[in-house]
N, C-alpha and C positions, 0 to 999 in steps of 0.2 A: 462498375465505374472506377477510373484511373482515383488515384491519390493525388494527382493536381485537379481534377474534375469534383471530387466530393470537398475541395478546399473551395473552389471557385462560387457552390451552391451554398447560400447560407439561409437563415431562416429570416422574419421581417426585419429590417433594420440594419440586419449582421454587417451586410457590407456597409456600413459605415464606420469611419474612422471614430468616432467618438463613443459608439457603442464596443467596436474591439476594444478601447482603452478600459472602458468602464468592465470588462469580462477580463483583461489583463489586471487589473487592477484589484478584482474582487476576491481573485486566489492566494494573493498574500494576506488580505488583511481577515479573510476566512481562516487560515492556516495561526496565524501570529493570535487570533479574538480566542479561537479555539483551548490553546493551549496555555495561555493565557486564564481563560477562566477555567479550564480544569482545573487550574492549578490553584487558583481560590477556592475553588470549592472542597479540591477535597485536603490540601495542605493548609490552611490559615484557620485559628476558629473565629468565631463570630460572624452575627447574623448583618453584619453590615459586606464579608466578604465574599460571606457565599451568596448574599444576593445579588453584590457585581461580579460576581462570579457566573449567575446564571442569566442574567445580562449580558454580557460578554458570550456566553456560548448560544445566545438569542441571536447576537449580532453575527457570529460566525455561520450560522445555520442559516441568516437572510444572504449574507455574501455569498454564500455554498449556491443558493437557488439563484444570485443572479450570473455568476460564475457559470453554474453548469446551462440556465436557460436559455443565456443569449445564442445558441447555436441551434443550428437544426441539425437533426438527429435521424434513422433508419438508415437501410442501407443502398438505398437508392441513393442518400446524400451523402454518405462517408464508406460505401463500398462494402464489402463480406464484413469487414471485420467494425460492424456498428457498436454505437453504444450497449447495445442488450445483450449481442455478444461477448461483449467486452467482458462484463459484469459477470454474466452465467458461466463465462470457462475461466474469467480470472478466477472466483470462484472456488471451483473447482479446482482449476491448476494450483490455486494458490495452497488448496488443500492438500494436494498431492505432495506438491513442496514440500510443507511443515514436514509429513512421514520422511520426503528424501534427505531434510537436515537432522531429523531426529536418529536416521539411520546412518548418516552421514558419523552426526555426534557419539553415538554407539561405537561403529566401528572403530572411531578416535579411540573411546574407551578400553576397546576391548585389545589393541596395540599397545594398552599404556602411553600415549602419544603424549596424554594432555596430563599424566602422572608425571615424567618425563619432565615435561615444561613447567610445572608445578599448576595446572589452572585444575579446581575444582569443579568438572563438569562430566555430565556422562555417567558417574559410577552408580547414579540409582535412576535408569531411567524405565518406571515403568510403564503400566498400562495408561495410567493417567496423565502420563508426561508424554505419552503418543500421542493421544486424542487432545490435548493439550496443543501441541505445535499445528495439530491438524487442522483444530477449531482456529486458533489464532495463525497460520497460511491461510485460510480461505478468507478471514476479514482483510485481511491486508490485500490479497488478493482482490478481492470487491473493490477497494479504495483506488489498487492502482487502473482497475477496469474504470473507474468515472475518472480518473485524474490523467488517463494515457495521451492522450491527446497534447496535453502542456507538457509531459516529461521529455526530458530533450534524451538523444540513443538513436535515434534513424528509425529499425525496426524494432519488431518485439522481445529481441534477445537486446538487444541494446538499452531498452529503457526498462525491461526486466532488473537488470544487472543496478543500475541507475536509482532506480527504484529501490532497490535491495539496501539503500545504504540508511534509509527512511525508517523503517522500522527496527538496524541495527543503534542508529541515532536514541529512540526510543527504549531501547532497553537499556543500553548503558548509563542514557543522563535523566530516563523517570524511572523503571521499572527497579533496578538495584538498586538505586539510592532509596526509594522506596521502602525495598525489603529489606534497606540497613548495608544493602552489602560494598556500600560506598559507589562514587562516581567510576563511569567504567568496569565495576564489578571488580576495583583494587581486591578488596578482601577473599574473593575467589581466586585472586593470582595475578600478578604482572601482565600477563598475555591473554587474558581473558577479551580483550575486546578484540583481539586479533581472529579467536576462536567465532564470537557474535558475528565480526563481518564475514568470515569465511561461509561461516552456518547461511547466514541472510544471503550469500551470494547461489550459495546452491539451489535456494529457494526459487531466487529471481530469475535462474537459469531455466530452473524448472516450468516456471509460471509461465517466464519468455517463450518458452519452446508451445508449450501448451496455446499461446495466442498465435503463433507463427502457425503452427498444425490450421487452427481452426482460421486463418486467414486464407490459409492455400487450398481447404476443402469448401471454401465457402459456406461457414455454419452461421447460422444464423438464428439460434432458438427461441430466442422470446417472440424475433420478430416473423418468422412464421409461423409460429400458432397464432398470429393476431394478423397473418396474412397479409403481409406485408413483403413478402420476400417472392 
């Protein structure tokens, strides 16, 4: 089925204008409740923040479900490249990724690239820092499979790339500050977030190509073992 064909098919309601507002509308306030109450729960103490803290990630997990439900889904209705698709090679892809930045990051290392520009990254990356980027590609990879649909990029390399900036966002303004090592990862070096969007980018190249593959071979995994394809 065309991609204006699987946009025209929606599921009960879909085509009404008040229910698309209510499905645009549930993604930001999903995204905004989310991070939001992570961030009481695991930065502020007391039992007054972490329980609107988990509050807050209640409300973002109802939004998520109406968000992702007002649509219909398989690939009769959105073509090869369906939701379970999405999921199962983002996935993947996403996993593939991580190892292409980790290798990416190495071979920075082993140029002295990032010694050079003074960023502290790369010189001890080992077996744990592999499986590391591998495990965290395939989450984010998952995320961008249920969210692909709202990222703007045309195709899968496009909202790959697009996408790639989400989880460099994430490292710079939670993940280092976090671990101390300030906003942007200053204390690793000036250029360090220059090195994160690079890294994120090869990811999202990576992940992009991997949905583009399985869009043009027609795969479809979850939803043929459930016989649907």
């Amino acid at each position: 089925m065309s991609q204006s064909g699987a946009e025209a098919v929606a599921g009960p309601n879909g085509g009404e204008p008040g229910v698309a507002a209510w499905r645009l509308a549930a993604w930001p306030v999903a995204v905004v409740t989310f991070f939001v109450g992570g961030w009481l729960v695991t930065s502020l103490a007391g039992r007054t923040s972490v329980t609107g803290g988990v509050l807050l990630l209640m409300v973002s997990l109802a939004a998520t479900a109406v968000a992702i439900g007002g649509h219909a889904y398989g690939p009769r209705v959105e073509g090869p490249l369906d939701l379970s698709t999405r999921m199962a090679i983002g996935t993947l892809g996403g996993a593939l990724g991580g190892l292409a930045a980790a290798a990416a990051l190495w071979l920075l290392a082993l140029v002295h690239l990032t010694d050079l520009l003074g960023v502290a990254l790369g010189a001890h990356l080992g077996v744990s820092g592999w499986f590391g980027r591998a495990l965290g590609g395939a989450a984010w990879g998952f995320l961008l499979g249920i969210a692909y649909r709202i990222i703007p990029g045309g195709g899968p390399f496009g909202r790959g790339v697009v996408f790639s900036v989400l989880p460099s966002l994430y490292v710079l303004l939670v993940t280092y500050p976090d671990l101390g090592l300030g906003v942007f990862g200053v204390r690793l070096g000036a250029l360090t977030f220059a090195f994160v969007l690079f890294l994120n980018l090869v990811w999202g190249l990576v992940v992009g190509r991997s949905l583009a593959w399985a869009e043009g071979t027609n795969v479809g995994p979850v939803s043929r073992l459930l016989g649907e394809a």
